[in-house]
C-alpha positions in Angstrom: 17.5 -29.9 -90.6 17.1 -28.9 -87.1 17.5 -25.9 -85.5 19.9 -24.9 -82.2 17.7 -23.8 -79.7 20.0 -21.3 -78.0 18.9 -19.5 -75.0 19.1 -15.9 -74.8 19.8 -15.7 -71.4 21.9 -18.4 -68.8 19.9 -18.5 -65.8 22.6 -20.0 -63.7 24.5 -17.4 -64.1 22.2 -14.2 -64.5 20.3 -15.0 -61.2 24.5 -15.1 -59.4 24.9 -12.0 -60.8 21.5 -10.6 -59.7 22.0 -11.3 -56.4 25.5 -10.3 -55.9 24.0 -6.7 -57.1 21.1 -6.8 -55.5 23.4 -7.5 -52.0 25.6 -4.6 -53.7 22.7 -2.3 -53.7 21.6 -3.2 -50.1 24.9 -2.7 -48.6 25.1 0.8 -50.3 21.4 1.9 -49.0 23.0 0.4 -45.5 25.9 2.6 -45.9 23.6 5.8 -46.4 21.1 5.5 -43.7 24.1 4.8 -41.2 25.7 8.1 -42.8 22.3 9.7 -42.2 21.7 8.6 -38.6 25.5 9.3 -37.6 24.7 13.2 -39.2 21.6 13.6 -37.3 23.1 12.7 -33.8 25.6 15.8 -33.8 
C-alpha cells in the first residue's frame, strides 16, 4: 500500500500570496512616512 505524499503547503501559490502582502505592507509604510513628512512641513 502506498502512501499520498500531500504537501502541507503549495509553494506556487503561498510565495504569490506573500508577495502581494509583502508589496501590500510596503505601500502602507509608503503611505505613512508621506503622511509624516507632509505633517512636518506645516
Amino acid at each position: 500500500m502506498k502512501l499520498i505524499n500531500i504537501p502541507l503547503v503549495d509553494w506556487s501559490n503561498g510565495i504569490i500570496m506573500i508577495a502581494v502582502f509583502a508589496f501590500v505592507v510596503i505601500a502602507l509604510i509608503a503611505v505613512l512616512v508621506s503622511l509624516m513628512n507632509s505633517g512636518k512641513r506645516r
